[in-house]
OpenMM code with the backbone's topology and positions (N, CA, C; nanometers):
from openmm import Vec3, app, unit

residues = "UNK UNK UNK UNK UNK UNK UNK UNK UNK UNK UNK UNK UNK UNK UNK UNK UNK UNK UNK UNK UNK UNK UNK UNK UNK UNK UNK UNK UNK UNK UNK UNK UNK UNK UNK UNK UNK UNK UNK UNK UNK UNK UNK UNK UNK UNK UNK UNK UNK UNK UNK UNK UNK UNK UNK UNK UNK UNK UNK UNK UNK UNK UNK UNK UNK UNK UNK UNK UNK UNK UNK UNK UNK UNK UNK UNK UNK UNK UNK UNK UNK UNK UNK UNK UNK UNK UNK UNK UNK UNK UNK UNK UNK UNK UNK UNK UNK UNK UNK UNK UNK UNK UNK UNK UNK UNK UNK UNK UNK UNK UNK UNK UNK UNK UNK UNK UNK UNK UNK UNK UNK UNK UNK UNK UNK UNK UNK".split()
positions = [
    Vec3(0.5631, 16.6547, 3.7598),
    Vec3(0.5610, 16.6065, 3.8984),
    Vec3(0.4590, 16.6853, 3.9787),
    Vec3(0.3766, 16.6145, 4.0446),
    Vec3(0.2665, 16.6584, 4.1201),
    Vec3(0.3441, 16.6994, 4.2840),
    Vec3(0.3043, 16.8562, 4.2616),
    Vec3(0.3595, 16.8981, 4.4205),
    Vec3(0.2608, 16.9977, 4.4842),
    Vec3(0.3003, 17.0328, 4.6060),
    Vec3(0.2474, 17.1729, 4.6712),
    Vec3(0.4151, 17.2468, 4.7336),
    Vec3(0.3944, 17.3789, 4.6813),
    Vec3(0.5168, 17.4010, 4.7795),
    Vec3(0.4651, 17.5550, 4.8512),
    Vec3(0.4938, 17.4953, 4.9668),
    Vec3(0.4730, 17.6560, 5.0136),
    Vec3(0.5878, 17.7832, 5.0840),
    Vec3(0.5407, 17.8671, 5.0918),
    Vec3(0.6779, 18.0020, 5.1023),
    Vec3(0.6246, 18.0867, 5.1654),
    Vec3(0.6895, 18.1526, 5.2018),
    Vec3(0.6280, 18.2817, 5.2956),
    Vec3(0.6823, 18.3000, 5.4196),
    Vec3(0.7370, 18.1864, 5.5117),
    Vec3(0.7715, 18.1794, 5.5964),
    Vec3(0.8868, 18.2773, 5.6736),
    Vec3(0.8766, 18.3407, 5.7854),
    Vec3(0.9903, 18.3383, 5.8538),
    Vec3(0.9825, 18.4069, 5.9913),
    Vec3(1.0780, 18.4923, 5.9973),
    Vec3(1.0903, 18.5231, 6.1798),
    Vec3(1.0144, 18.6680, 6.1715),
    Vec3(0.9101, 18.6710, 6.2696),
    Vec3(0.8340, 18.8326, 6.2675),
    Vec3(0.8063, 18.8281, 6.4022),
    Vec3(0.8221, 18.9964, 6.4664),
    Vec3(0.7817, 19.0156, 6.5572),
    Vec3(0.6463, 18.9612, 6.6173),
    Vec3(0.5834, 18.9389, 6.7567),
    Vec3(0.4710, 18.9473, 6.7801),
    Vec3(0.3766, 19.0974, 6.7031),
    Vec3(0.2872, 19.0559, 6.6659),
    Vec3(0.1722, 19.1475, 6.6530),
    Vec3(0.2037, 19.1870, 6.5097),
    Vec3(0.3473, 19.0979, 6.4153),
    Vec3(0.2987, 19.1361, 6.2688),
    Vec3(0.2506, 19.0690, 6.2377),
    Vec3(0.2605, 19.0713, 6.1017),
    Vec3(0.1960, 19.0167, 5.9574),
    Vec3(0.3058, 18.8854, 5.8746),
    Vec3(0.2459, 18.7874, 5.8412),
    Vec3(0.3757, 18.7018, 5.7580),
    Vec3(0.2344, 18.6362, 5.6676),
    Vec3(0.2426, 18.6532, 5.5096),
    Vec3(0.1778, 18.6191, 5.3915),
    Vec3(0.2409, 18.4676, 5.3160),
    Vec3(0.1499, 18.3381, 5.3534),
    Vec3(0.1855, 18.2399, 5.3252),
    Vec3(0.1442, 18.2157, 5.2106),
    Vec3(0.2232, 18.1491, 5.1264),
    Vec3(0.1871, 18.0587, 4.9687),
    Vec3(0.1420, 17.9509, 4.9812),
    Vec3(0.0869, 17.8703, 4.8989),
    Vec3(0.0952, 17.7493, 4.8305),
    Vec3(0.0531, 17.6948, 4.6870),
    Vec3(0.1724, 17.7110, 4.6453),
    Vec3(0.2332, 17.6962, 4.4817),
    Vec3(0.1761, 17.5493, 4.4092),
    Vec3(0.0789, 17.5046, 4.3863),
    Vec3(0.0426, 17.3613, 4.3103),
    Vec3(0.1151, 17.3869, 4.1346),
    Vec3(0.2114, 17.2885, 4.1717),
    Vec3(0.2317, 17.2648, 4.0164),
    Vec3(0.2030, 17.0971, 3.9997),
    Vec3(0.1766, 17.0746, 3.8563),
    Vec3(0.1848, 16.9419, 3.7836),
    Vec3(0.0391, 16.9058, 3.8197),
    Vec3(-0.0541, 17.0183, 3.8831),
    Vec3(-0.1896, 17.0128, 3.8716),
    Vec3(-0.2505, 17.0856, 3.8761),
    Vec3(-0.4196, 17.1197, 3.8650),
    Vec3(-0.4967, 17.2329, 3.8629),
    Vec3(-0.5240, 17.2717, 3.9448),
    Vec3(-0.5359, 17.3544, 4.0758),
    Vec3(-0.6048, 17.3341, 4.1526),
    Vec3(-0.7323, 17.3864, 4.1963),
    Vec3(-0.7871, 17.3885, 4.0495),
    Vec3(-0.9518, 17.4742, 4.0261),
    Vec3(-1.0203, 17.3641, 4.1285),
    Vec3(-0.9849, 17.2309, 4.0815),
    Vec3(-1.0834, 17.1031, 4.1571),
    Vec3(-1.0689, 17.0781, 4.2889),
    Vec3(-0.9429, 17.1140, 4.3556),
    Vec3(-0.8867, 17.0961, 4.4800),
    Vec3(-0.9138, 17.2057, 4.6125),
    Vec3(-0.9892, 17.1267, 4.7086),
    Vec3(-0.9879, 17.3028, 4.8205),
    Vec3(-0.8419, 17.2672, 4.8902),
    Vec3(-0.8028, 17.3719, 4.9925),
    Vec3(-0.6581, 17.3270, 5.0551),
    Vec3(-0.7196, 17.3924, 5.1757),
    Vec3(-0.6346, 17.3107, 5.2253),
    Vec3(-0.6077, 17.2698, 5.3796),
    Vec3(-0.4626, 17.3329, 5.4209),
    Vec3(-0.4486, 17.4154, 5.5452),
    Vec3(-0.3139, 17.4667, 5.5941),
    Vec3(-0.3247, 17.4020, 5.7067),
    Vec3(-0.2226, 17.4314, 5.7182),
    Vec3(-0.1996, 17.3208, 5.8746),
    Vec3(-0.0778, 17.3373, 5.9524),
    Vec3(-0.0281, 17.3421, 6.0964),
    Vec3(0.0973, 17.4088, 6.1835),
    Vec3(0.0971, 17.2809, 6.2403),
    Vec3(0.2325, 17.2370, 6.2342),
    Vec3(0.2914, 17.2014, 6.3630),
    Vec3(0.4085, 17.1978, 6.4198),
    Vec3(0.3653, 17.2536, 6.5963),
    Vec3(0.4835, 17.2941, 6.6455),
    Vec3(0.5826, 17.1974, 6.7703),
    Vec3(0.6792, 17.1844, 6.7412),
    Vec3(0.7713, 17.1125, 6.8455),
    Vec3(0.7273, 17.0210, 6.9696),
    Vec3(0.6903, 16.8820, 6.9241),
    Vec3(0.6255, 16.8352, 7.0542),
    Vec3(0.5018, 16.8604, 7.0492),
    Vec3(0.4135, 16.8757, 6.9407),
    Vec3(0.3112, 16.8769, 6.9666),
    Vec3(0.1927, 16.7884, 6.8239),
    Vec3(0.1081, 16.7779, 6.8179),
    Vec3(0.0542, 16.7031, 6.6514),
    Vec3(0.0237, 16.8507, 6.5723),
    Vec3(-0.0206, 16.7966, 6.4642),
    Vec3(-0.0348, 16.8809, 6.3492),
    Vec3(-0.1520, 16.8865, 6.3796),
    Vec3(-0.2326, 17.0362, 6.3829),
    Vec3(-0.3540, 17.0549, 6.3748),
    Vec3(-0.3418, 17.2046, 6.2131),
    Vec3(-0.5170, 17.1792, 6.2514),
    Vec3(-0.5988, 17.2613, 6.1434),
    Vec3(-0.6029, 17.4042, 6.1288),
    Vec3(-0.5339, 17.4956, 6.0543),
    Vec3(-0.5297, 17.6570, 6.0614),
    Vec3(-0.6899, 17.6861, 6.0092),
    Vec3(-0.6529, 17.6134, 5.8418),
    Vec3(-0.7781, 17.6958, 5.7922),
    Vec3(-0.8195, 17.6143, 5.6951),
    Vec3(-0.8733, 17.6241, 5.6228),
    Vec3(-0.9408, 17.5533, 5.4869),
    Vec3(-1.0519, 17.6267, 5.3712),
    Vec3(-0.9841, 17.6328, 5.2678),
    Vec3(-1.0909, 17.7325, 5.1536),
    Vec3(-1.1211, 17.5815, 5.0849),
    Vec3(-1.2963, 17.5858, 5.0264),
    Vec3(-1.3080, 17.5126, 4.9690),
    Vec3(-1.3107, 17.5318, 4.7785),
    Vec3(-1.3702, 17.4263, 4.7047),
    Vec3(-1.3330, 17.4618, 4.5780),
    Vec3(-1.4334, 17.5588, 4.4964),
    Vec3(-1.5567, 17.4913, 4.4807),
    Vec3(-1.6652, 17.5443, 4.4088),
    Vec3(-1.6913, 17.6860, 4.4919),
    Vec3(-1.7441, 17.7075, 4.5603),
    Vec3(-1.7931, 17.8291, 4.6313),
    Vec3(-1.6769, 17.9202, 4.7107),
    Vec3(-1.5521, 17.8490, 4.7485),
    Vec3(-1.4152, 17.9105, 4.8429),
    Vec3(-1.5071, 17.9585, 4.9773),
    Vec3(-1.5912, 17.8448, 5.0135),
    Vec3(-1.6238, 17.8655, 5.1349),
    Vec3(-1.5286, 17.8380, 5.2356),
    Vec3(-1.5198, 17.9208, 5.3485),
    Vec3(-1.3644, 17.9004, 5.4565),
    Vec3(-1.3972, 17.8663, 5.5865),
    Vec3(-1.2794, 17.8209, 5.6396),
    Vec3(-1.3031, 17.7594, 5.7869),
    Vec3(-1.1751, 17.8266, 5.8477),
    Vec3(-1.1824, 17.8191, 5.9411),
    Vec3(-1.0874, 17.8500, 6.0282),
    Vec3(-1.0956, 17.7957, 6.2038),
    Vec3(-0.9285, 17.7648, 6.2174),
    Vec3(-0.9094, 17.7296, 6.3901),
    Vec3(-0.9427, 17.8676, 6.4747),
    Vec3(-1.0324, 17.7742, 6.6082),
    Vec3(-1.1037, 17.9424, 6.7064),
    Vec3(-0.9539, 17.9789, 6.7233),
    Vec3(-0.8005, 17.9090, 6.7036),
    Vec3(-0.7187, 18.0370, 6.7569),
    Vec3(-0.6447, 18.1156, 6.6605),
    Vec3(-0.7149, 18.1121, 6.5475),
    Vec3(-0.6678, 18.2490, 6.4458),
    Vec3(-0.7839, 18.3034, 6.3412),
    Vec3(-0.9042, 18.2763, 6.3832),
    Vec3(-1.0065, 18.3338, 6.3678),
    Vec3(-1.0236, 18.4981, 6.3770),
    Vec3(-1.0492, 18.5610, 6.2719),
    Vec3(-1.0220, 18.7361, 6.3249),
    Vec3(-0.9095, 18.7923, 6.2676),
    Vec3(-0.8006, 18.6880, 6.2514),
    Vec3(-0.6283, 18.7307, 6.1946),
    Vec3(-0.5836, 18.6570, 6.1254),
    Vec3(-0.5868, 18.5893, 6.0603),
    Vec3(-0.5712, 18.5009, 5.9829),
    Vec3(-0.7108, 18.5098, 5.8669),
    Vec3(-0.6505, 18.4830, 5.7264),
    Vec3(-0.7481, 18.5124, 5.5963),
    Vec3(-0.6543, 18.3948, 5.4988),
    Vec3(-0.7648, 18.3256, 5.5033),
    Vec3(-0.7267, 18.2549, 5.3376),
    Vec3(-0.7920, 18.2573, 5.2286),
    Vec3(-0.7125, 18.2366, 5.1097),
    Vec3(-0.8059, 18.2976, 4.9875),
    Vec3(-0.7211, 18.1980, 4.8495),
    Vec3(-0.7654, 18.2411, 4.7409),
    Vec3(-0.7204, 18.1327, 4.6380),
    Vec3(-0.7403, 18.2453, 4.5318),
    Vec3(-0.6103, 18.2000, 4.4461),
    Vec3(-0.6236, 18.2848, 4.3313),
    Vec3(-0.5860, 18.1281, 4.1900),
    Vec3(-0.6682, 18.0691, 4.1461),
    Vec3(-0.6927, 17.9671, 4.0851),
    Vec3(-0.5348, 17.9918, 3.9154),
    Vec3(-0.5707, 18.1442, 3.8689),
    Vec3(-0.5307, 18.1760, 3.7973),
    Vec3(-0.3662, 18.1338, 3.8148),
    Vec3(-0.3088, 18.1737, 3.8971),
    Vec3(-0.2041, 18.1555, 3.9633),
    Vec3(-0.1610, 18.0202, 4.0341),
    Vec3(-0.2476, 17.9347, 4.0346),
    Vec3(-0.2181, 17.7962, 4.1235),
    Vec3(-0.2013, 17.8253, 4.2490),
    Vec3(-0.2319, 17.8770, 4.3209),
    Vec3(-0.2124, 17.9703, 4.4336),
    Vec3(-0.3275, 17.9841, 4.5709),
    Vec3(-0.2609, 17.9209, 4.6318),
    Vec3(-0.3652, 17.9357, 4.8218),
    Vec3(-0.2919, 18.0223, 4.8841),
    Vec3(-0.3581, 18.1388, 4.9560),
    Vec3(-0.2988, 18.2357, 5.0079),
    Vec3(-0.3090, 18.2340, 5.1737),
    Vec3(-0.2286, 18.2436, 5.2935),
    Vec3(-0.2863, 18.2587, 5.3946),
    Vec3(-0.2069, 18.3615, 5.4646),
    Vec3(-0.2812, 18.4705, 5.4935),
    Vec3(-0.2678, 18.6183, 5.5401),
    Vec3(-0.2899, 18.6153, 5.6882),
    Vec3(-0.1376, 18.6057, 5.7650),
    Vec3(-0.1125, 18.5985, 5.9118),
    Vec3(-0.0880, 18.7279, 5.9764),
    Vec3(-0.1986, 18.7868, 6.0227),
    Vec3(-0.2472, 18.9279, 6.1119),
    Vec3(-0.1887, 18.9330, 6.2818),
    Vec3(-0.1892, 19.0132, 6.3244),
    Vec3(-0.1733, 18.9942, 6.4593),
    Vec3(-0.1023, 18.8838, 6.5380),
    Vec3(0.0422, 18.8550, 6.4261),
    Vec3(0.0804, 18.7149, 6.5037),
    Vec3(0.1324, 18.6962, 6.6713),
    Vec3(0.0902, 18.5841, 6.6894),
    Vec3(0.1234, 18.5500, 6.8341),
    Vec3(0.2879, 18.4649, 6.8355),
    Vec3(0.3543, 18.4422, 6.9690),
    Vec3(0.4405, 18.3639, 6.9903),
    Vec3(0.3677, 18.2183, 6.9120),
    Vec3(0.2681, 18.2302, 6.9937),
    Vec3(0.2367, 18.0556, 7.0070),
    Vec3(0.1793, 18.0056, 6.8168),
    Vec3(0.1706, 18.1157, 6.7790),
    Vec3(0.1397, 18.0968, 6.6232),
    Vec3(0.2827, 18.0142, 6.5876),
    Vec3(0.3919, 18.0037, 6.6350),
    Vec3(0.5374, 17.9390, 6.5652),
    Vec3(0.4912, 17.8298, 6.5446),
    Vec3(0.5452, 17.8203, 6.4282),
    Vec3(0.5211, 17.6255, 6.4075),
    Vec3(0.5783, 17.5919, 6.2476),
    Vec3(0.5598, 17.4991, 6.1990),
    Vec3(0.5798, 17.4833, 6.0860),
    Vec3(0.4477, 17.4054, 6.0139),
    Vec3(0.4748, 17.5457, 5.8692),
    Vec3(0.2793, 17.5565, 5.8410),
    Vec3(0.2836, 17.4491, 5.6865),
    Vec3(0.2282, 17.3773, 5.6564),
    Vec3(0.1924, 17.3047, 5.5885),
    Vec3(0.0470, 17.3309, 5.4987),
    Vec3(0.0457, 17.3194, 5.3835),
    Vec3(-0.0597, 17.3199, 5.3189),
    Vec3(-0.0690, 17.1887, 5.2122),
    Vec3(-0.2072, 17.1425, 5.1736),
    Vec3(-0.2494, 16.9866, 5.1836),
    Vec3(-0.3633, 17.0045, 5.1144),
    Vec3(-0.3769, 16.9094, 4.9372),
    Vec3(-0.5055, 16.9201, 4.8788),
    Vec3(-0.5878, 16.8059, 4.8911),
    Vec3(-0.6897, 16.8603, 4.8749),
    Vec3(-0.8689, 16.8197, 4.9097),
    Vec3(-0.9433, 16.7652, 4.7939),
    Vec3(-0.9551, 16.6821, 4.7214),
    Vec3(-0.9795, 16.6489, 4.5666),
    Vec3(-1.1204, 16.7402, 4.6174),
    Vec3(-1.1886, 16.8604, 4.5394),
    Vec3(-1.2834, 16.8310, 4.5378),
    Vec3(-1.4161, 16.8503, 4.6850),
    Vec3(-1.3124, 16.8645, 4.7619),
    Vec3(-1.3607, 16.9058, 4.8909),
    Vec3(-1.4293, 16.7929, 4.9404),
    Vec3(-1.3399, 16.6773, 4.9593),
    Vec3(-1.4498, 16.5942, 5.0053),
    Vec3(-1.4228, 16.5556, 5.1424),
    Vec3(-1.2904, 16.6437, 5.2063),
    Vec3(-1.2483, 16.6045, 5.3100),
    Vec3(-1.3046, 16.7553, 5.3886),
    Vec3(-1.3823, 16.8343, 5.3528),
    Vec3(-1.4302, 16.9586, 5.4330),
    Vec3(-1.5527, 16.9494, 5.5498),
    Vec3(-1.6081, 16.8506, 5.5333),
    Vec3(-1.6582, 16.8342, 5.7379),
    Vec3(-1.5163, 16.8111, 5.8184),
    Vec3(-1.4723, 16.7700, 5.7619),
    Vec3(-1.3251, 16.7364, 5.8517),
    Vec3(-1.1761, 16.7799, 5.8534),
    Vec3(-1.2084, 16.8945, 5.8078),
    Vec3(-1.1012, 17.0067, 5.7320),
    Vec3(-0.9445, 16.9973, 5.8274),
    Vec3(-1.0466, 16.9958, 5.9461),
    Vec3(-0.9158, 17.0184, 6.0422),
    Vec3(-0.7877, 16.8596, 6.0988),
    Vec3(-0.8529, 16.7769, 6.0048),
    Vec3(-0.7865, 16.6577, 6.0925),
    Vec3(-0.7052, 16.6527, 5.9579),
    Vec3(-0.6143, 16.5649, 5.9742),
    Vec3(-0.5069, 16.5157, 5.8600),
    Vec3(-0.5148, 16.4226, 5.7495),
    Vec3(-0.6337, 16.3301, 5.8073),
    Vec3(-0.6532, 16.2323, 5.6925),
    Vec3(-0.7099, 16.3076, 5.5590),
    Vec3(-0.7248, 16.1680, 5.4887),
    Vec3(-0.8161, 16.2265, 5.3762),
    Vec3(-0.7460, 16.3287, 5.2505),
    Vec3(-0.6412, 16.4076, 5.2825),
    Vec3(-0.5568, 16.5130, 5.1595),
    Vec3(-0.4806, 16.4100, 5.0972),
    Vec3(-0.4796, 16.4710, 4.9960),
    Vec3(-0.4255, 16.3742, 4.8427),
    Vec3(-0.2487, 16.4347, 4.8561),
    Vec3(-0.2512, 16.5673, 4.8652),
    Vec3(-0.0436, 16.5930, 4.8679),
    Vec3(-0.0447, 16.6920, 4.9866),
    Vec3(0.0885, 16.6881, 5.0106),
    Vec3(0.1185, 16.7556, 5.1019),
    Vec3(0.2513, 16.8121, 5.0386),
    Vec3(0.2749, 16.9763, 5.1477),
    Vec3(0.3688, 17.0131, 5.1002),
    Vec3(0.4703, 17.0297, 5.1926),
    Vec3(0.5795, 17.0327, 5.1912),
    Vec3(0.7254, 17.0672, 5.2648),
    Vec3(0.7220, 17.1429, 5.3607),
    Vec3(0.6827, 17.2111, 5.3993),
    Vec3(0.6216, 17.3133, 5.5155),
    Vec3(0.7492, 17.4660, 5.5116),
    Vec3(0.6643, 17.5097, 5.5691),
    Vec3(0.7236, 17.6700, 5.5944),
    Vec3(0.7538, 17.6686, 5.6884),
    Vec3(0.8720, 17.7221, 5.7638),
    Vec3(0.8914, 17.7647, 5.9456),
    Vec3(0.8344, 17.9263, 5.9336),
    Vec3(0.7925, 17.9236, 6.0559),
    Vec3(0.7448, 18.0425, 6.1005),
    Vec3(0.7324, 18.0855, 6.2357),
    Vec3(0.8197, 18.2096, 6.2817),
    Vec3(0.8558, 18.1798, 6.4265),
    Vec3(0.8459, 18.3151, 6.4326),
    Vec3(0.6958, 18.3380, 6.5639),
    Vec3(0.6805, 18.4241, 6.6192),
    Vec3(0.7897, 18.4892, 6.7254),
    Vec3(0.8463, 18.5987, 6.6930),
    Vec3(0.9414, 18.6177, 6.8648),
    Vec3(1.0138, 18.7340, 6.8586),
    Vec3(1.0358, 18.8247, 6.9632),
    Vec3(1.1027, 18.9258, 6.9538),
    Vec3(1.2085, 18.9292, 7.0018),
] * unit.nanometer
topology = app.Topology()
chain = topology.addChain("A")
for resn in residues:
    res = topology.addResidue(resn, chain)
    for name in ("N", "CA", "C"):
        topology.addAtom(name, app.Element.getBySymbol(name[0]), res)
């Protein structure tokens, strides 16, 4: 069965750290770049970040640019996204979403275009 699941999620003060997964089983995801993605209560799903496949060239939203790091460990099936300096407004529920191939990377940040999606993580900034 073709999935993404991701983990990592949960409740951290402002100004920590919370280390997100995304687990591809029932495929490779040497061919696939991924796409993360938040959304929070009342609001649409927008674009965190995006590593692509061949080169793991990265993108990132201007509001976690600086604190936020994504990375891929292929060996592992594995998209990593490393949440620095979290904010309140970082809460949301984070989603990660494959890219055959990167063909959806001019447009990393919008929703169309990803082949799976995964179950999402909660993640709630707050003290």
């Amino acid at each position: 069965q073709v999935q993404l699941v991701e983990s990592g999620g949960g409740l951290v003060q402002p100004g920590g750290s919370l280390r997100l997964s995304c687990a591809a089983s029932g495929f490779e995801l040497d061919n696939y770049a991924i796409g993360w993605f938040r959304q929070a209560p009342g609001k649409e799903r927008e674009g965190v970040s995006y590593i692509g496949v061949k080169y793991g060239s990265t993108n990132y939203a201007d509001s976690v640019k600086g604190r936020f790091t994504i990375s891929r460990d292929n060996a592992k099936n594995t998209v990593y996204l490393q949440m620095n300096s979290l904010k309140p407004e970082d809460t949301a529920v984070y989603y990660c979403a494959a890219d055959y191939f990167s063909a959806q990377e001019p447009f990393w940040a919008t929703t169309g275009g990803y082949h799976f999606w995964g179950q999402g993580t909660q993640v709630t900034v707050s003290s």
